[in-house]
C-alpha positions in Angstrom: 12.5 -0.3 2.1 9.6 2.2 1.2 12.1 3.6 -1.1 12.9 0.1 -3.4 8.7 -0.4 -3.1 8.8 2.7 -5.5 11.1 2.1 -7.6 10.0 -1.7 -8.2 6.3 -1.1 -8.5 7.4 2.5 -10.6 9.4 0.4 -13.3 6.9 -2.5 -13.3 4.6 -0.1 -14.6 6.6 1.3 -17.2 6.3 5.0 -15.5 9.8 7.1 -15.6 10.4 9.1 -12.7 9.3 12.9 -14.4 5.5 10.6 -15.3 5.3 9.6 -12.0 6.6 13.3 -10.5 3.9 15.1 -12.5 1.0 12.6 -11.8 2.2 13.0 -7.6 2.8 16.7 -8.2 6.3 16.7 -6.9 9.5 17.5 -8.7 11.8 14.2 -10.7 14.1 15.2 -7.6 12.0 14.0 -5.6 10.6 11.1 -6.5 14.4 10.1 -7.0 15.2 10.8 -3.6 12.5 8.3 -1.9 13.7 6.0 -4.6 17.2 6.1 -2.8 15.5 6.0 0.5 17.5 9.6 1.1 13.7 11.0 2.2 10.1 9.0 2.7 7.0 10.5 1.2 4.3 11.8 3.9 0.7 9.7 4.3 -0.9 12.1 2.1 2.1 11.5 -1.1 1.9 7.8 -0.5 -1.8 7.8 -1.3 -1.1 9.9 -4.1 1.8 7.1 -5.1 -0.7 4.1 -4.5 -3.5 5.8 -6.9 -0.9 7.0 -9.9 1.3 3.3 -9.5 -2.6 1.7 -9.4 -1.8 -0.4 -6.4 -2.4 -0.6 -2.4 -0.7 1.6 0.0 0.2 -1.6 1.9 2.4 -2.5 -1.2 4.4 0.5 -1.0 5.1 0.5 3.1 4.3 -3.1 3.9 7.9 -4.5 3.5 9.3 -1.2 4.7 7.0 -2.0 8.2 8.2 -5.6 8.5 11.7 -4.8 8.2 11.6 -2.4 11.3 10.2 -4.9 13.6 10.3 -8.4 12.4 8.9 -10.8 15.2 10.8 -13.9 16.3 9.6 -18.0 15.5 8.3 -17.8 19.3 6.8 -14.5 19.3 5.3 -15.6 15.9 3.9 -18.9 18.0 2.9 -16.9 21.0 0.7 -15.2 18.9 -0.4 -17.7 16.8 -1.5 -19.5 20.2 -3.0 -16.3 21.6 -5.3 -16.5 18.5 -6.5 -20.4 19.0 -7.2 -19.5 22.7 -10.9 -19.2 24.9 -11.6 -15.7 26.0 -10.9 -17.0 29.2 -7.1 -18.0 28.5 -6.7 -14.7 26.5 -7.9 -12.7 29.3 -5.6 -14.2 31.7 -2.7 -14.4 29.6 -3.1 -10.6 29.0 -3.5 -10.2 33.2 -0.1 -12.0 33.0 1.4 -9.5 30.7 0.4 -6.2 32.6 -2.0 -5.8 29.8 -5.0 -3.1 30.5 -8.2 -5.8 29.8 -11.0 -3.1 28.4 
């Protein structure tokens, strides 16, 4: 969760929760409470997170992202097949699917 990212990536860095409050510009409270996953930071506090923790945004949500949709072995082949394929196969493949061909 977004929320563990923090807190991880917070101690790792040897930042308490008031240093990394005052750096963000939000209260202890807060930061606290997207540690505990009770409330998520917006886009624009989560850049402010990635700059003050000197990491990637992607390090903060990534796992959070995977965990709401994780795909399947098949879908993971599917995909991985998708890739390998012409521009012929993709195209038909994606005329299987329903899929708008732009």
């Amino acid at each position: 969760m977004l929320g563990d990212n923090i807190r991880k990536i917070r101690v790792k860095n040897n930042m308490t929760q008031k240093e990394l409050a005052e750096i963000v510009g939000v209260t202890p409270q807060t930061v606290s409470s997207w540690e505990v996953n009770r409330t998520e930071p917006n886009m624009g506090a989560i850049e402010l997170l990635a700059s003050a923790l000197n990491c990637r945004k992607s390090d903060l949500i990534g796992e959070s992202v995977a965990n709401r949709r994780k795909l399947s072995y098949e879908e993971m082949q599917l995909i991985q097949a998708y890739r390998r394929a012409s521009d012929d196969i993709k195209n038909a493949a994606l005329r299987v699917l329903g899929v708008e061909i732009k």
